[in-house]
C-alpha positions in Angstrom: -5.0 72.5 39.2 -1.3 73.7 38.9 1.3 71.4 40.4 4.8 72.7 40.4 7.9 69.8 41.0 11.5 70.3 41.5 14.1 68.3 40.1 14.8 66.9 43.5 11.4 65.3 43.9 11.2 63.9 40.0 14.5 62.1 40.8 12.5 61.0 44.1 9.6 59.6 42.1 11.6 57.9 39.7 13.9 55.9 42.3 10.8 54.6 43.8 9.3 53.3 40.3 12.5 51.2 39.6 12.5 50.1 43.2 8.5 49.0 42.9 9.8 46.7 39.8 11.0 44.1 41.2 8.5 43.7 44.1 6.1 43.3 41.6 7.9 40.7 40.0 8.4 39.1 43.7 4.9 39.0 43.9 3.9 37.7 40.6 6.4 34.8 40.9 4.5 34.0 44.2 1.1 33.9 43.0 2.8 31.6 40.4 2.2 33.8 37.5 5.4 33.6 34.8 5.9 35.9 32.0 5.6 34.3 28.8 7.9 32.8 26.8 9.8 34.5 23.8 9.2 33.2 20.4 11.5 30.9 19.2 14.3 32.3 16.9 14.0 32.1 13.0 15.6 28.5 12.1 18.8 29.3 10.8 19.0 28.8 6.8 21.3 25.7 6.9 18.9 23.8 8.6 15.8 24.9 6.3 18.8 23.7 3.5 19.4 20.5 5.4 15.6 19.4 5.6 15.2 20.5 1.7 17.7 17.8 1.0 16.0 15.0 2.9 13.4 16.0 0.5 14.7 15.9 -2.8 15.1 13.5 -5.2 17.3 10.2 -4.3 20.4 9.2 -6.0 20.7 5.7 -7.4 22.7 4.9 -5.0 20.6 6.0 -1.8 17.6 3.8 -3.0 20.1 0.8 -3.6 21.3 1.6 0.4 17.6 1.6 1.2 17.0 -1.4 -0.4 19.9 -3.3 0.9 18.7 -2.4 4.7 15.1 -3.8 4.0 16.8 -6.6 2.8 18.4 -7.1 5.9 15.5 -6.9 8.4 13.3 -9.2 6.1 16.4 -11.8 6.2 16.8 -11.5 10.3 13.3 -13.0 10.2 12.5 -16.5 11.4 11.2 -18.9 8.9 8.3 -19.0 11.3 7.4 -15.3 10.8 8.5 -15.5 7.2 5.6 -17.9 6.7 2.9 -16.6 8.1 4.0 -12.9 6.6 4.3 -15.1 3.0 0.5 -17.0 3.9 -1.1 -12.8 4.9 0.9 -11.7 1.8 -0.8 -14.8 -0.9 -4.7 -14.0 0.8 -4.4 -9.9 0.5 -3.4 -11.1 -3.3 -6.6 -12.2 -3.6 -8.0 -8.5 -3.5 -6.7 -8.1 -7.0 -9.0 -11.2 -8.2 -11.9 -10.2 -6.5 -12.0 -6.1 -7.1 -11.7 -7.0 -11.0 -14.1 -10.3 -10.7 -16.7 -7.2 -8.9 -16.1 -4.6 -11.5 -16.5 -7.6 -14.6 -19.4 -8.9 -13.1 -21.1 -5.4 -12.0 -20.4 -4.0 -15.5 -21.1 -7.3 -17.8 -21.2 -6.8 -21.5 -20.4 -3.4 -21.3 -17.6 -1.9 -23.9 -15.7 -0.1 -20.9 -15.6 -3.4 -18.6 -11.8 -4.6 -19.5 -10.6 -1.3 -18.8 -12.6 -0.4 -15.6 -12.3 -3.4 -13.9 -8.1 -3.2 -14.4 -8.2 -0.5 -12.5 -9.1 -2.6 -9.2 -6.4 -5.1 -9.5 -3.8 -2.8 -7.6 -5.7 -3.5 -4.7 -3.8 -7.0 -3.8 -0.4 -5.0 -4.2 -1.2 -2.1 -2.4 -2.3 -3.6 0.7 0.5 -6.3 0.4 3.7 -4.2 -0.4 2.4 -1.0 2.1 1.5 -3.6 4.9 4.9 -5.3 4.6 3.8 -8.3 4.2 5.8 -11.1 2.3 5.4 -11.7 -1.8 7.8 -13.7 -4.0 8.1 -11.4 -6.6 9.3 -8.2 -4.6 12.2 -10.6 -3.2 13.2 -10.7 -6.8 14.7 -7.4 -5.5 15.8 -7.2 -2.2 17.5 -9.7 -0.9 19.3 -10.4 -4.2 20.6 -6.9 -4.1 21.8 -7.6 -0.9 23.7 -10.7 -2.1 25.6 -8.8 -4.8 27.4 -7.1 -2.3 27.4 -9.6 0.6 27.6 -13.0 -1.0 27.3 -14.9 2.1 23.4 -13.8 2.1 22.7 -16.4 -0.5 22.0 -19.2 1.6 19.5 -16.7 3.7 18.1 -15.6 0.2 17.3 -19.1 -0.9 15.7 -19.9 2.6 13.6 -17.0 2.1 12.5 -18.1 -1.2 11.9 -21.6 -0.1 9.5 -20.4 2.5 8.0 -17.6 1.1 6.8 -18.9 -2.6 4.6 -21.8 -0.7 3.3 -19.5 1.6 2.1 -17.6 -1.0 0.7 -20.2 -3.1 -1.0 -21.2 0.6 -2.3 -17.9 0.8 -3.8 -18.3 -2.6 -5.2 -21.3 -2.2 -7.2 -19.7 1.3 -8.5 -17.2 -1.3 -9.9 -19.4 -3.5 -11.4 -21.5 -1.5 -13.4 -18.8 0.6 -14.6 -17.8 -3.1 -15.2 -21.3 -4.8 -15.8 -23.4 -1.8 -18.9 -21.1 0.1 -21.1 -18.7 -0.7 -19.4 -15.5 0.6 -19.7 -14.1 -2.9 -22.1 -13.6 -5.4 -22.0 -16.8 -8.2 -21.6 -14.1 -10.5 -18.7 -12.5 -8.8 -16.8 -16.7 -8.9 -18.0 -17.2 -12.2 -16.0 -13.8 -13.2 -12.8 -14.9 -11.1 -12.9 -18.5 -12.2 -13.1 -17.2 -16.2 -9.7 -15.1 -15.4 -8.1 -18.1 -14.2 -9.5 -19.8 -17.4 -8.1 -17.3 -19.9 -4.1 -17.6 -17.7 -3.7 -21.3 -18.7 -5.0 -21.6 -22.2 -2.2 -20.3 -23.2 1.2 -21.5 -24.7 4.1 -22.3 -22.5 6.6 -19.6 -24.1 3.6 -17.0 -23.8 3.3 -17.5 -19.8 7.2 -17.3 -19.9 7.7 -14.0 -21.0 4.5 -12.5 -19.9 5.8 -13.5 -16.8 9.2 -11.5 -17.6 7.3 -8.5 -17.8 5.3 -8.9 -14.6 8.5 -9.6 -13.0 10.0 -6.6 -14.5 7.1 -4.1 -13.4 6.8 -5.3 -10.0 10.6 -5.4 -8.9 10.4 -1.8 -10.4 7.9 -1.0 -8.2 9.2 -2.1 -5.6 12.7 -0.2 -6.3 10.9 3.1 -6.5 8.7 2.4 -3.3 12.0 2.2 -1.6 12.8 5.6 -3.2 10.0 7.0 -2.2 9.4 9.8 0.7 6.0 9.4 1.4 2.7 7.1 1.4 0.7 8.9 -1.4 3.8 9.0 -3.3 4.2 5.4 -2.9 0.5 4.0 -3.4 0.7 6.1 -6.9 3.5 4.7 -7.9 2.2 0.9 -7.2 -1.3 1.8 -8.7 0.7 2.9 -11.9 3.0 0.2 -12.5 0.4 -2.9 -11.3 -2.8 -1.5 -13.5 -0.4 -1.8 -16.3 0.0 -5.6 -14.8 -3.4 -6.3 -14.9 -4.1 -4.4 -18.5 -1.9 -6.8 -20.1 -3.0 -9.9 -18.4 0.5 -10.5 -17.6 1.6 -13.2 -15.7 1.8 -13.1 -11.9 3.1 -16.1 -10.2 0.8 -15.4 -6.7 -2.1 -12.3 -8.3 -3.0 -14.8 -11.0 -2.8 -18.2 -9.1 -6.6 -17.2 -7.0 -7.9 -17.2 -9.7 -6.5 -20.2 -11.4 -6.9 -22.2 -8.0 -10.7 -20.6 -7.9 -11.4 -22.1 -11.3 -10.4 -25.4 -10.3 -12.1 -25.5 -7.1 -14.8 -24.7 -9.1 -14.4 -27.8 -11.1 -14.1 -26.0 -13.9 -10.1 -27.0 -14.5 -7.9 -29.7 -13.9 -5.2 -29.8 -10.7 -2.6 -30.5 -13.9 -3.4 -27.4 -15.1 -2.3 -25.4 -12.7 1.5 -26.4 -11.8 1.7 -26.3 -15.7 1.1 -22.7 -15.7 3.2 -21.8 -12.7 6.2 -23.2 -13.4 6.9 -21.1 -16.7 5.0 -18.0 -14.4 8.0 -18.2 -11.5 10.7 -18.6 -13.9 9.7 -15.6 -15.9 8.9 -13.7 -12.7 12.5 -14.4 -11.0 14.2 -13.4 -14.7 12.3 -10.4 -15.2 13.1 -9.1 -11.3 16.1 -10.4 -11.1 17.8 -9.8 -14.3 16.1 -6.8 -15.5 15.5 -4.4 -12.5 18.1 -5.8 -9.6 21.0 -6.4 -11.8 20.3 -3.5 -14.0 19.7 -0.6 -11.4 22.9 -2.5 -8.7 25.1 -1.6 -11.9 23.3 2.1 -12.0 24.0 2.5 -8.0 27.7 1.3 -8.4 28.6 3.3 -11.5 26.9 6.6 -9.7 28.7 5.9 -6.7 32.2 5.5 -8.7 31.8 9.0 -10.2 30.5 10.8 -7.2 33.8 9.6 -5.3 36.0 10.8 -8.3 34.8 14.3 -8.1 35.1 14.2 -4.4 38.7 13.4 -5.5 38.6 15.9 -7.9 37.3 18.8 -5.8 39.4 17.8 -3.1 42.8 18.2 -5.4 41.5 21.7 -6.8 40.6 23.0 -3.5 44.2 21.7 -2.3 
């Protein structure tokens, strides 16, 4: 079939196509049909830039800044909350005691025991420094960061420490009674716990002192890097790490190592006397190591990096001028 149009009528046909456009639109909008969106535009390159940075690595000075503001939530704290926080804090401890006391007493004489049963003690820390709860030896850290720059936080500082270190001990003492005082774990299991505790006093006073130092030390570090820190995994590494080394060396942990001190006595197997003879020369080395050898140390790093990054602002600033 041969069909034959003049320009007249193609100019015709179209006009009535353009016209048949928008009823069709009128009558899609009706039915409540809506064309699809468009996608999204690219994100612009500064803002890909701008969430790299968030990602990479934190100055000194940016970790001190986070650490200052935890400081300042846990000091806005009631003594109230800080207490029960401090008694959660000194029980989860106990998870340290009892995945090693497990691993001793599942393994027994075997040549790979020490070493495979270390590698439960980060439990206590993990559960205690991710779940916020209160332990003496982080606030080695925090709030006395927060005091070098903002003196007047002493007073707050030492109220924390007054409530939190009995707390702990409290919490410690719960531990150690669920495992020495009923039968929710295997004798075995107690007998493994209690012969920790057993090994932390027998020895000299000096030796508790400084292994207490390096405790101290490792877990204020740990704590300064957690606050560096950008995600979970990141962070639970990081305490697994620095702890196992803890419990390799048997070093002396004010809260960790009083469940199992407290378990031997409840277990009659120690003297009360025993135990505020060991803890005394365990706090002090603890606060030293924390205090001395991570706060002090990395506050001077944060201030010194600061300094220099504001001179070559200054610096920048004059050549650009």
């Amino acid at each position: 079939m041969h069909l034959n149009f003049g320009a007249s009528e193609i100019v015709d046909m179209a006009d009535e196509n353009k016209s048949a456009v928008p009823e069709e639109k009128e009558e899609k909008q009706e039915s409540g049909w809506t064309a699809p969106e468009e996608p999204a535009a690219v994100a612009e390159p500064e803002a890909a830039t701008s969430q790299q940075k968030d990602l990479s690595r934190p100055s000194a000075h940016e970790i001190y800044q986070q650490v200052a503001k935890n400081a300042k939530e846990e000091l806005k704290r009631s003594s109230a909350s800080l207490a029960i926080s401090g008694f959660t804090g000194g029980i989860f401890m106990g998870l340290s005691a009892l995945g090693v006391g497990l691993a001793l007493a599942r393994l027994g004489g075997s040549g790979h025991a020490f070493m495979i049963s270390r590698m439960f003690y980060p439990l206590g820390f993990i559960v205690v420094i991710l779940g916020r709860s209160q332990l003496f030896t982080e606030n080695t850290l925090y709030p006395v960061a927060l005091v070098l720059t903002e003196p007047r936080q002493i007073w707050n500082t030492l109220r924390l420490w007054a409530t939190v270190l009995p707390s702990n001990m409290l919490g410690a003492l719960a531990f150690a009674s669920l495992a020495g005082l009923t039968h929710s774990m295997p004798a075995d299991v107690v007998q493994a716990i209690a012969g920790l505790g057993l090994a932390a006093v027998h020895q000299p006073t000096s030796t508790i002192f400084w292994s207490g130092v390096v405790a101290g030390w490792i877990i204020a570090t740990a704590a300064w890097l957690v606050s560096g820190s950008h995600s979970i995994t990141g962070s639970v590494m990081v305490i697994w790490a620095l702890t196992f080394v803890v419990g390799l060396g048997n070093f002396a942990h004010c809260i960790a190592t009083s469940g199992e001190i407290l378990t031997a006595v409840l277990t009659h197997q120690l003297a009360w006397a025993a135990y505020p003879r060991w803890f005394g020369p365990a706090v002090a080395g603890n606060i030293c190591g924390g205090v001395v050898m991570v706060t002090l140390l990395e506050y001077g790093q944060a201030v010194l990096s600061r300094s220099s990054d504001e001179k070559q602002v200054d610096l920048d600033e004059e050549a650009s001028a």
